[in-house]
C-alpha positions as CSV (number, residue, x, y, z in Angstrom):
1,X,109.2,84.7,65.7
2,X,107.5,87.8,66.5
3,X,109.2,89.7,69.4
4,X,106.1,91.7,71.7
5,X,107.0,95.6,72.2
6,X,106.7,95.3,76.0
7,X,106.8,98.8,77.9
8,X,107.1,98.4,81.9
9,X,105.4,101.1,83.8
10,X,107.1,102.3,87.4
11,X,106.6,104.5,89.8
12,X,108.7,105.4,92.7
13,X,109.4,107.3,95.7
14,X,111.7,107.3,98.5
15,X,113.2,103.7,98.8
16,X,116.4,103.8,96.1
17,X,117.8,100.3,97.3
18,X,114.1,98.7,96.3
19,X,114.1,100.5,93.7
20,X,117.4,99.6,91.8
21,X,116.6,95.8,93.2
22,X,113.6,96.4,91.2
23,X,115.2,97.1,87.4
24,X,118.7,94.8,88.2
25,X,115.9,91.6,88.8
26,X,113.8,92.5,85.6
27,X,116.9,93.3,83.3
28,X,118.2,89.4,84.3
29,X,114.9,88.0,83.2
30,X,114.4,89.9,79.9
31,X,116.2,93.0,78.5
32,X,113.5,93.3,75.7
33,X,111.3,96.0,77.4
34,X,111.3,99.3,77.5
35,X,111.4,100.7,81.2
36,X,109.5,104.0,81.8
37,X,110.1,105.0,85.5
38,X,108.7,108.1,87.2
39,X,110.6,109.2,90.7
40,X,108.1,111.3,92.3
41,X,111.4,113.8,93.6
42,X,112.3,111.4,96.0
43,X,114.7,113.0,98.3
44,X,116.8,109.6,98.7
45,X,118.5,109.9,95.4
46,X,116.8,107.4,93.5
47,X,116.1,109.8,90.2
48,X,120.3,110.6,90.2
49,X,121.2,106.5,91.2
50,X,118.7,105.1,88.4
51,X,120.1,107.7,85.8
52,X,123.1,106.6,86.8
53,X,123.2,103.0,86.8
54,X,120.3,102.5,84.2
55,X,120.9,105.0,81.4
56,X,118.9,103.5,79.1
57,X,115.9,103.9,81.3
58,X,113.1,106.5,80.3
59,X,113.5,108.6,83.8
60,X,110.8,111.2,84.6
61,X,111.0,113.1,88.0
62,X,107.4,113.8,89.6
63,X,106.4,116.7,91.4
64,X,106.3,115.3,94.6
65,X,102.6,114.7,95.1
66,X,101.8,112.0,92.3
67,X,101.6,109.0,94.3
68,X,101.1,105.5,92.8
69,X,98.6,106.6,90.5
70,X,99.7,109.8,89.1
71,X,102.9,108.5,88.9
72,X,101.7,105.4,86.6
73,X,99.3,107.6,85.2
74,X,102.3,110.2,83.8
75,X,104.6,107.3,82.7
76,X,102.0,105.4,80.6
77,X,101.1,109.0,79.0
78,X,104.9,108.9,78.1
79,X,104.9,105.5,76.9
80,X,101.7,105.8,74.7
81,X,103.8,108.4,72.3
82,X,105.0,105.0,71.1
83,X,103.6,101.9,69.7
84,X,103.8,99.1,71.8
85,X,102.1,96.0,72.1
86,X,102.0,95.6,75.8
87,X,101.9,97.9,78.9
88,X,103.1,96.2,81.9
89,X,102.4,98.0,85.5
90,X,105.3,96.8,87.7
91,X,105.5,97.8,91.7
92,X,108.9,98.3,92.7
93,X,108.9,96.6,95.6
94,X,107.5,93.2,94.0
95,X,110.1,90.3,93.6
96,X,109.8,89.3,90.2
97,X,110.4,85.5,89.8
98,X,112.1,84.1,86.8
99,X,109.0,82.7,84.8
100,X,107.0,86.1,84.8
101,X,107.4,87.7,81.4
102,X,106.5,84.2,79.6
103,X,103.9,83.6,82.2
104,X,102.0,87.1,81.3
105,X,102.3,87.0,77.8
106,X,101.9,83.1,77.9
107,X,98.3,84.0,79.6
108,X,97.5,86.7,77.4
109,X,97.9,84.7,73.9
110,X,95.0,82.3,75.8
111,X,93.5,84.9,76.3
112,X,93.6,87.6,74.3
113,X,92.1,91.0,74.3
114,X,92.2,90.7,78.2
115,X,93.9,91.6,81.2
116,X,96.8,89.9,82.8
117,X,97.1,90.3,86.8
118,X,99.6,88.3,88.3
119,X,99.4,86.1,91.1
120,X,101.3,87.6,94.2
121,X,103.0,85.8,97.4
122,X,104.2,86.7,100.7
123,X,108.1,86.6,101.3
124,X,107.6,83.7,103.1
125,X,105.5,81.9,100.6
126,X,102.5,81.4,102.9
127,X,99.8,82.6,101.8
128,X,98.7,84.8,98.6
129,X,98.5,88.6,99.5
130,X,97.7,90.4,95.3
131,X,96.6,89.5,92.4
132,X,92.7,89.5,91.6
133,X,89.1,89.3,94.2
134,X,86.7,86.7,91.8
135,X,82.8,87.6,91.6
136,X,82.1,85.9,95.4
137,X,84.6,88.2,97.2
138,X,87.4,85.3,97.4
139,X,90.9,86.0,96.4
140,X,92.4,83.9,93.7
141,X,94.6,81.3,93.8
142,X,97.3,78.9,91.6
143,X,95.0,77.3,89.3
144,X,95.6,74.6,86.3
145,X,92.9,77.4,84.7
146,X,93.1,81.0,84.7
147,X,90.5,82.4,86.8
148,X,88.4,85.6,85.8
149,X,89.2,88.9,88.1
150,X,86.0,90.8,89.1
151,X,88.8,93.1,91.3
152,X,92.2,93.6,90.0
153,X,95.3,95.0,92.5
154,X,97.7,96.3,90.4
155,X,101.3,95.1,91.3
156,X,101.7,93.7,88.5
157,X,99.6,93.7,85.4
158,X,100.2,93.4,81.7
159,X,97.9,95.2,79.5
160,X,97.4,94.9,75.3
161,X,97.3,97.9,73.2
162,X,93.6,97.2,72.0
163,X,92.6,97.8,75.7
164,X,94.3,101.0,76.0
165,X,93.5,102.4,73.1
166,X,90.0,101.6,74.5
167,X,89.7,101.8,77.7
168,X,92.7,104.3,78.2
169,X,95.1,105.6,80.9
170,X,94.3,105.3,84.3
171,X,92.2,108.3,85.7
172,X,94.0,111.4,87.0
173,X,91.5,111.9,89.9
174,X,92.6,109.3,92.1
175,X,95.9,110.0,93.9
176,X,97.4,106.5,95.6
177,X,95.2,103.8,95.4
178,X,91.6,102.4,93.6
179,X,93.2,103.8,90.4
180,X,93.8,100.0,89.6
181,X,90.8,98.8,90.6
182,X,88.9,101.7,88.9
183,X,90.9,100.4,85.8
184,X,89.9,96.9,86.3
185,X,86.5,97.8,86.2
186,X,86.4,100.0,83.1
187,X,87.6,97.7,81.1
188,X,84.9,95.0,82.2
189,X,82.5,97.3,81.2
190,X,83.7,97.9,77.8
191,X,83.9,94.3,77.1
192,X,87.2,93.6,78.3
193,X,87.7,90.6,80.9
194,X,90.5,90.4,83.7
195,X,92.3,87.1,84.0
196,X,94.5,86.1,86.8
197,X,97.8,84.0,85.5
198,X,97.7,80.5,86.7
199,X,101.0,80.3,88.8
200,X,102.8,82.7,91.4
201,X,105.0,85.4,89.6
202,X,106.4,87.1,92.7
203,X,106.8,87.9,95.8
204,X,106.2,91.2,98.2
205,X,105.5,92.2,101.4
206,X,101.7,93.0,102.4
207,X,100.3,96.0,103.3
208,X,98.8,96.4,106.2
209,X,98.5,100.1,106.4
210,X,94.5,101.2,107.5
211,X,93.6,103.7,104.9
212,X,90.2,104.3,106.8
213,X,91.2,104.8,110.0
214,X,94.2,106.1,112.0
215,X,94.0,104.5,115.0
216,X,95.3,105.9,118.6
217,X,94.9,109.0,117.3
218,X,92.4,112.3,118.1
219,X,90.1,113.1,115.6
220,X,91.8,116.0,113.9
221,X,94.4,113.2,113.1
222,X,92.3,110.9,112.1
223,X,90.3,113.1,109.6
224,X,94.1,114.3,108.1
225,X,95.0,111.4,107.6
226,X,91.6,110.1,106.0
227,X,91.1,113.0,103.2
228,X,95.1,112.9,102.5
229,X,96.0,111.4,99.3
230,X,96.9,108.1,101.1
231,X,94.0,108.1,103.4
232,X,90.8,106.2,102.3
233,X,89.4,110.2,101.1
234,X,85.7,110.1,101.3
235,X,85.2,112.4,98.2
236,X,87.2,110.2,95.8
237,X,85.5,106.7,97.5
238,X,82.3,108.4,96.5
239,X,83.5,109.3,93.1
240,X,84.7,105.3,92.8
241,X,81.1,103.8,94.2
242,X,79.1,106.7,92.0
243,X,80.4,105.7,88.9
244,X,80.7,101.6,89.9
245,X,77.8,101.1,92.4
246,X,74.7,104.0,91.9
247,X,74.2,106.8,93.8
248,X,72.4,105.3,96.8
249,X,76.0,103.2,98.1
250,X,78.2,105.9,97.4
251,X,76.4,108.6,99.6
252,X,75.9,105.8,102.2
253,X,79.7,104.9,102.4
254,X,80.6,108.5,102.4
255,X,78.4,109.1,105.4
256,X,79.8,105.6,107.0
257,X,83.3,106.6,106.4
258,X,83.0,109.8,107.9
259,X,80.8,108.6,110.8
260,X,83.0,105.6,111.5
261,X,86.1,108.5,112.3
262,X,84.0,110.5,114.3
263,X,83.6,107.3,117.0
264,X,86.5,106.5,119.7
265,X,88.6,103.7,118.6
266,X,86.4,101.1,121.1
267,X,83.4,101.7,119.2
268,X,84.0,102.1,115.8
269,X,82.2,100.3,113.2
């Protein structure tokens, strides 16, 4: 039987323990990956601990200002130096259950030439926080079918080599976040579809950070914290609707956006 050349893309900063939780969880499922991990210098010690206890882990320290993005963005460039049947984007603070490397690949052999996103829980197993947005806005859930994405999150999400070599890596203009979705997106448009698995794969805590707003703040804060590189930044959101949506939306969300931090926190729209 064939074995699939699986290579797991990670990117970290500043949370070791989640980290190292992270690798010890996937190594007890499967040890047949290859694990490219980019610490964005975190000053916690996680490069020096995963080094450490991982040795066999392809380590690459960031410069400090990749974010999620960059940071896959640099370990995928690494990993595509080799041939590998699968790249598999991995959060490090998702909890990976048992059944998700024969779930993914399970998915992607019924449908192949697709993308993979797997289905995401809360800790406490309430309610479904990742995974994929279907073509009427509604998030996807367990299914006896797989479900086609329209928007992709990308906690987890196992990619074949004839969409990369396609479609690409992810692109170096976005810092934090809407890389994934951005991907997502490309690939539909090249002819690629994006299927959710049919059963939960893990866990993780939602967040509920407010990339378009700070609230309780004055408005020098607020506009800091929007055009930082985890703020919702107006110039890349325009870049994302331009190239998605037309023209037309992305000037009027950059002029929402921008308007919308201008207004005192009773008010805004």
């Amino acid at each position: 039987m064939k074995i699939n050349k699986i290579a797991v893309l990670i990117t970290s900063f500043n949370r070791k323990e989640t980290t190292l939780s992270c690798l010890k969880q996937l190594f007890n499922i499967t040890n047949d990956v290859d694990v490219y991990l980019v610490d964005d210098d975190s000053p916690d010690g996680t490069f020096q601990s995963v080094k450490e206890d991982y040795p066999h882990v392809k380590l690459f320290r960031g410069n400090g200002n990749l974010y999620w993005n960059r940071g896959l963005y640099l370990a995928w460039e690494k990993a595509s130096e080799f041939d590998y049947d699968y790249y598999l984007w991995l959060n490090d603070d998702v909890i990976l259950y048992p059944n998700v490397i024969s779930e993914l690949l399970d998915s992607s052999h019924k449908k192949p030439k697709s993308l993979i996103v797997g289905i995401i829980e809360s800790p406490d197993k309430s309610k479904i926080i990742y995974g994929g947005i279907d073509s009427s806005g509604i998030r996807i859930l367990p299914s006896e079918v797989m479900k086609e994405v329209s928007l992709m999150n990308g906690n987890v999400v196992l990619i074949p080599r004839i969409v990369f070599k396609k479609v690409g890596n992810l692109d170096k203009k976005f810092h934090h976040d809407l890389g994934d979705i951005d991907y997502g997106l490309r690939s539909q448009k090249l002819g690629f579809k994006v299927y959710s698995t049919k059963i939960i794969i893990g866990s993780c805590q939602e967040n509920d950070i407010n990339r378009f707003r700070l609230k309780n703040s004055n408005i020098k804060e607020r506009f800091q914290k929007l055009y930082s590189p985890t703020g919702a930044n107006p110039r890349l959101l325009f870049y994302f609707h331009r190239r998605h949506y037309g023209i037309l939306r992305a000037i009027l969300y950059f002029f929402k956006i921008n308007f919308n931090n201008i207004l005192p926190d009773k008010i805004n729209i």
